[in-house]
C-alpha positions in Angstrom: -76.5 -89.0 4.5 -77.9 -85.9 3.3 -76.7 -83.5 0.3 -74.8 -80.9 2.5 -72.8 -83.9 4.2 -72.1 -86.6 1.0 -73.1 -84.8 -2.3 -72.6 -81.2 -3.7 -74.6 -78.0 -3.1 -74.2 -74.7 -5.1 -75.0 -71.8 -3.1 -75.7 -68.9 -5.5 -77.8 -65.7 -6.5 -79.8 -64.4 -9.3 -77.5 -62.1 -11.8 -74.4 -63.2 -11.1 -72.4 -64.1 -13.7 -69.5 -66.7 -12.1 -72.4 -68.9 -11.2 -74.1 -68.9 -14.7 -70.3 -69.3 -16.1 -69.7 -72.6 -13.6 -73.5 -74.1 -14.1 -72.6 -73.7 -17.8 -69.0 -75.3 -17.4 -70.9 -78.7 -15.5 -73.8 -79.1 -18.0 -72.1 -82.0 -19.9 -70.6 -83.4 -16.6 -72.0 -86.0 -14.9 -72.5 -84.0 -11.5 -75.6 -84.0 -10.1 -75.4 -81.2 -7.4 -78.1 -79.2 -5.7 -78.4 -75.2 -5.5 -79.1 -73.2 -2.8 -80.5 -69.5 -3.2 -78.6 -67.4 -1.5 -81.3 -64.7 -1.4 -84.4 -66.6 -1.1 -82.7 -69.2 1.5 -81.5 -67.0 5.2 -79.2 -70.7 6.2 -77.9 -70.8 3.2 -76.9 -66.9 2.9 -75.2 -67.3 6.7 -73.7 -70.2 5.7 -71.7 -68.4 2.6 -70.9 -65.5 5.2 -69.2 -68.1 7.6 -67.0 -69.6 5.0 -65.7 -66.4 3.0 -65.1 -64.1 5.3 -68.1 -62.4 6.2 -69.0 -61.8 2.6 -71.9 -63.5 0.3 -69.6 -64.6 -2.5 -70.8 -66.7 -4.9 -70.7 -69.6 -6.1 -69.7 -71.1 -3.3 -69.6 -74.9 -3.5 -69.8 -77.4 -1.0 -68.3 -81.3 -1.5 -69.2 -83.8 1.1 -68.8 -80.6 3.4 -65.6 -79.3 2.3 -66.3 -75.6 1.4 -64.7 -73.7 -1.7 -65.7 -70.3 -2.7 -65.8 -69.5 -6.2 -64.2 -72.6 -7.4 -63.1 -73.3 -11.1 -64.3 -76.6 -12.5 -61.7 -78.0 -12.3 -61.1 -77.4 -9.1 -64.7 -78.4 -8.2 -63.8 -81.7 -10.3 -61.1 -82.1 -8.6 -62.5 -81.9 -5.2 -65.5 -84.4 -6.0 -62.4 -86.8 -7.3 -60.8 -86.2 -3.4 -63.9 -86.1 -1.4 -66.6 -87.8 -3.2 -65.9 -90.1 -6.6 -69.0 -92.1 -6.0 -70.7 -88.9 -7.8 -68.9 -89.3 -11.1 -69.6 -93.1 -11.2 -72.3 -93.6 -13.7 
């Protein structure tokens, strides 16, 4: 399976501040996710449009493919609990 479908991808951009504040809020986590530029990565930039409404809002977060735009941690946590547990085994 690949990252988009079975793990979790970050999609965010340089400067903003609610994705510095959520990377911050997971570095003693045990999520491993992967990040996704949305201005040095076209797909990944059309892909945040489709799922909030035409806009680039960030962080947007996928969890084995379930999109969330600007998700707490907790709610990320919570979706990787729901969609994905295997990622918070050790």
């Amino acid at each position: 399976m690949t990252e988009e479908s079975d793990g979790v991808v970050m999609y965010w951009r340089p400067g903003c501040v609610f994705c510095m504040n959520l990377r911050l809020s997971l570095l003693f986590t045990r999520l491993r996710y992967t990040k996704r530029n949305i201005w040095q990565d076209k797909d990944a930039a059309a892909f945040v449009r489709s799922v909030a409404d035409g806009n680039e809002t960030v962080p947007t977060v996928t969890v084995a493919g379930h999109a969330m735009v600007n998700p707490s941690k907790r709610q990320l946590l919570d979706a990787v609990r729901e969609y994905a547990p295997h990622l918070l085994s050790s």
